[in-house]
Structure formats: structure tokens, C-alpha cells
N, C-alpha and C positions, 0 to 999 in steps of 0.2 A: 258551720253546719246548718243545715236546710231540715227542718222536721216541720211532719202533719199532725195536728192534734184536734183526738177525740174528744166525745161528751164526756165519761166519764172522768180525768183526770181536770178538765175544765172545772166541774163542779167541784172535785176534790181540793183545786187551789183557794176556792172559796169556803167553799163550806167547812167551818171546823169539824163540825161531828163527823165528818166524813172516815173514814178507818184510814186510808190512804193520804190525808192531809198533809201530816209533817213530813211524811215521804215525797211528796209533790213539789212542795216548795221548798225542802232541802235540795230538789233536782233543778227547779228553776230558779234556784240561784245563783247554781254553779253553772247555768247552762249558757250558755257564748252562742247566740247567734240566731238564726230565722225562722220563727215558728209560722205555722198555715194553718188555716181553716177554711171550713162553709159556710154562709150562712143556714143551711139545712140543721149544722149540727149547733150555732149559736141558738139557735129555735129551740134543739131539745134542752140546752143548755140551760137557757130559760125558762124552760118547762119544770123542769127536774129543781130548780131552785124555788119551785113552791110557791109563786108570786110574793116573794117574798122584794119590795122595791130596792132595799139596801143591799141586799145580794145580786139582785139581777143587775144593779147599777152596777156594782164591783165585774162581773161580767162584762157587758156593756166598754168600763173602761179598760179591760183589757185591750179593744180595739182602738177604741179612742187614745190611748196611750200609747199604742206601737207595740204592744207586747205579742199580740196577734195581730196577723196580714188575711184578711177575711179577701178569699179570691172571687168572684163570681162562677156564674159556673155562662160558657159561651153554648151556644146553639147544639156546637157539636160535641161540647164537654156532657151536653144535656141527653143527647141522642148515646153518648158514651158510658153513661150512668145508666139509662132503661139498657142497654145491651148487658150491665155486669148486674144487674138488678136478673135479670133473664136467667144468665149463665148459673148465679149462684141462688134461684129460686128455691132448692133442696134444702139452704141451709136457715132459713131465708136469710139474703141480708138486705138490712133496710136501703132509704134513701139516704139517709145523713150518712152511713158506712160508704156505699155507694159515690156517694159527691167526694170521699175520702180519697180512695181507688182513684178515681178519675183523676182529681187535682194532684195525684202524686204521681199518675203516669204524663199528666201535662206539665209538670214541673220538673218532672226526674228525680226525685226524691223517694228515699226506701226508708228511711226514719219515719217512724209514728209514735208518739206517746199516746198509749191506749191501754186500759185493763180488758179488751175484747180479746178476745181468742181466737175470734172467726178471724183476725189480720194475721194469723198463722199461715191460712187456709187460702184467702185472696191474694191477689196477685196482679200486678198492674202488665200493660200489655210488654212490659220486657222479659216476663215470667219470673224478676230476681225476686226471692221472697222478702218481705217487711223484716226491718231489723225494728224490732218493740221495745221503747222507754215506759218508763222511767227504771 
């Protein structure tokens, strides 16, 4: 299985105090197979862990270990993110949501682990809606 993962559940694999912690890493333990990211959402990821060095290094090696596959984002995946950034300006969704979207209609992927709500509502250019972990 192919899944895109959000900020929120990122920080939650690290951060204890998180409420959704032991839920997180009870799911990526059991979990078999190909996680994705952005780097727009390793950035908030970073952010939200408070400069805190030993956290955001745990962060950090999630990539460096394989746990996450941080994708870039290409020219056109870039022009494909201002167009869903456009479409869904009402509700708003960010750029790290945004690079989300994108990398899972570039990949084909409908799995996301996210506590976002807005991945109810978005929708990659296949129209099938997001199936939400954990």
C-alpha cells in the first residue's frame, strides 16, 4: 500500500504530548508499505516541533531512514498546486495541503494519513475521494 502523509500525524509520531501519539505509532507499526511526502509539509512539520533540535532531528530521520519518500514537487506538479490552491481558495487550503493533492494525483494514490478534514472535501484530478488513516 501507497499512502500520503500530512503534518499533523508526522508531529504526532514524535511528539509524546501529542493526544493522538500512541494511536500514530500503534498504526505505523502495523503499517506495510510506502509512505509520501513534501517537503512544504516537512517545513511545517519542523515548525510545529518548536525548534526543538532532538525532535526535529527525529523528524528529519524519518527521511533519512526510509520511513518517508519526500517527493519534490516538478514544474508542472508546481503549476498543479497554484491551480488547487485557486479552486479550493473558499476553504482555504494551504500550500503543504496543496503539494498533498498534487503528489497523490501524480502518484495515484487515495490514502492519506491526516487529522485534516478539508482531505474529505479535496480531491485529486481523478475525482475518487481520499480514503483518511490512521
Amino acid at each position: 500500500m501507497h499512502v500520503i502523509m500530512d503534518t499533523g500525524p508526522w508531529v504526532a509520531f514524535i511528539d509524546r504530548s501529542e493526544a493522538r501519539h500512541k494511536e500514530c505509532v500503534g498504526w505505523l507499526r502495523q503499517f506495510n508499505g510506502s509512505i509520501f511526502s513534501s517537503e512544504a509539509v516537512l517545513t511545517e512539520v519542523l515548525y510545529l516541533l518548536n525548534f526543538s533540535y532532538r525532535s526535529q532531528s527525529a523528524a528529519i530521520d524519518f527521511v533519512l531512514k526510509g520511513a518517508v519518500s519526500l517527493v519534490p514537487l516538478s514544474l508542472e506538479s508546481l503549476k498543479k498546486t497554484e491551480k488547487l490552491m485557486e479552486k479550493y481558495k473558499d476553504i482555504p487550503m494551504d500550500y503543504a495541503d496543496a503539494t498533498l493533492v498534487s503528489l497523490a494525483d501524480d502518484l495515484s494514490i487515495h490514502h492519506i494519513i491526516t487529522f485534516d478534514k478539508h482531505f474529505n472535501i479535496y480531491r485529486p484530478s481523478s475525482k475518487q475521494p481520499f480514503l483518511m488513516l490512521p
